[in-house]
C-alpha positions as CSV (number, residue, x, y, z in Angstrom):
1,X,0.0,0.0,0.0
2,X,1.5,3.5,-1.4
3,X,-0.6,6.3,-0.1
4,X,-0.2,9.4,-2.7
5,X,-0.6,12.8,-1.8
6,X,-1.4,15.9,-3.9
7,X,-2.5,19.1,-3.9
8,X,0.1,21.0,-1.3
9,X,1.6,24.6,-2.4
10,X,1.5,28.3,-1.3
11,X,-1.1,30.4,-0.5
12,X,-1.5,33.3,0.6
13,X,-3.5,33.6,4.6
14,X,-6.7,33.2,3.9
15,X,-7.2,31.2,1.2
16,X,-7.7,27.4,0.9
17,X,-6.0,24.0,-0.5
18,X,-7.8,20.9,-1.3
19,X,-4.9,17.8,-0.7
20,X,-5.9,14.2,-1.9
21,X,-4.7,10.9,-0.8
22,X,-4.8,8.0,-3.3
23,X,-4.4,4.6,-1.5
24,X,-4.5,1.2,-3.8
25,X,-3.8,-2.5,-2.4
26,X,-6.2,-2.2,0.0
27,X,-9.9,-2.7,1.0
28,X,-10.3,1.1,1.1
29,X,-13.8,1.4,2.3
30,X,-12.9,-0.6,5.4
31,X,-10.1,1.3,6.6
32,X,-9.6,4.5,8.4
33,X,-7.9,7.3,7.0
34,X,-6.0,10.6,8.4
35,X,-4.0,13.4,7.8
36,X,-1.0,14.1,9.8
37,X,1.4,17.3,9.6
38,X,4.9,18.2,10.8
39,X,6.0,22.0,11.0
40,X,9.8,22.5,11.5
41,X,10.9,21.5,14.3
42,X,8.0,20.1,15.8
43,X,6.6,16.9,16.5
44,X,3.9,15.3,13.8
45,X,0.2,15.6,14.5
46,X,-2.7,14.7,13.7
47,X,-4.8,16.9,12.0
48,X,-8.2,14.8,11.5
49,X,-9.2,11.8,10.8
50,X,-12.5,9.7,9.3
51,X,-13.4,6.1,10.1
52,X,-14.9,3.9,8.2
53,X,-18.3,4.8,8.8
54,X,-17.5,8.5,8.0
55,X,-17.1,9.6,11.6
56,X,-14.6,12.6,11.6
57,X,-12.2,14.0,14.3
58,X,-10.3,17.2,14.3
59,X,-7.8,19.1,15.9
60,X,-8.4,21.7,17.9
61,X,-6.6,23.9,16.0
62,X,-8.1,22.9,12.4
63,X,-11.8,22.8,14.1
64,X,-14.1,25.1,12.1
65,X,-12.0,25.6,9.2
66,X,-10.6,22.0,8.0
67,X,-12.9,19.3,6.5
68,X,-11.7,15.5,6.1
69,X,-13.8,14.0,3.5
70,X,-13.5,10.1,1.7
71,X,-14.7,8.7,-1.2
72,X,-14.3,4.6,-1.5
73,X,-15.0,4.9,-5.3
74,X,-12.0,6.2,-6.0
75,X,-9.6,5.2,-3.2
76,X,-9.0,8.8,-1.9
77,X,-9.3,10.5,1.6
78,X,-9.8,14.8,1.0
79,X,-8.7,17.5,2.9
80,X,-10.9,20.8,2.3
81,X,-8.5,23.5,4.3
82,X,-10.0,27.1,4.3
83,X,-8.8,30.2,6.2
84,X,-5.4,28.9,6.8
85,X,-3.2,30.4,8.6
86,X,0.6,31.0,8.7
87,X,0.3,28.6,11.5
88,X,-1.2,25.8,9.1
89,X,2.4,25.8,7.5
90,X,3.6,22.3,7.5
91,X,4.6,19.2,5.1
92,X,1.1,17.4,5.6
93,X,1.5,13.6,5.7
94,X,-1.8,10.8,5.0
95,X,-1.8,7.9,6.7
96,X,-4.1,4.6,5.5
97,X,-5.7,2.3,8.8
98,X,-2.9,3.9,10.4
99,X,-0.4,1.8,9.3
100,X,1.1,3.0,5.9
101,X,2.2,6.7,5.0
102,X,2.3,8.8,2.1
103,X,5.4,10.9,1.5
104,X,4.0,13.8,2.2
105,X,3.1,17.2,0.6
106,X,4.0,20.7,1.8
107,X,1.5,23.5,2.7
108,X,2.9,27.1,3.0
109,X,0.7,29.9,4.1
110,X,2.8,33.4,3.7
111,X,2.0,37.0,2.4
């Protein structure tokens, strides 16, 4: 299993990224899914996460503004990330029934 990640980049504050996570070899629909992220120099977190039954769970941090989403069709776990902050600024990781990771895709939110 090769969780791929997309959809990183710069934005400015305020504005909003979509990242993706593509997961084959796997029963997808089965499995939970998450995003992690690691800002330098700081330990990785989680940032939310969505079982199999589409129950979500966020960070305190994220609450509000961040939406995990999945779609079993297609093998793919979403992150909808609006108003981010400078804060937000991390190399965002996805991680498939917490066992396999992706390689990760950076987020930068500067003026």
């Amino acid at each position: 299993v090769h969780p791929v990640e997309s959809g990183g980049g710069f934005v400015q504050p305020g504005g909003s990224l979509r990242l993706s996570c593509a997961a084959s070899g796997i029963i997808f629909k089965l499995n939970e899914m998450g995003w992690y992220r690691q800002a330098p120099e700081k330990e990785r977190e989680l940032v939310a996460a969505i079982t199999s039954d589409g129950s979500t769970n966020y960070a305190d941090s994220v609450k509000g503004r961040f939406t995990i989403s999945r779609d079993d069709d297609k093998n793919t776990v979403y992150l909808q990330m609006n108003s981010l902050k400078p804060e937000d600024t991390a190399v965002y990781y996805c991680i498939v029934a917490a066992a396999w990771w992706g390689q990760g895709t950076q987020v930068t939110v500067s003026s």
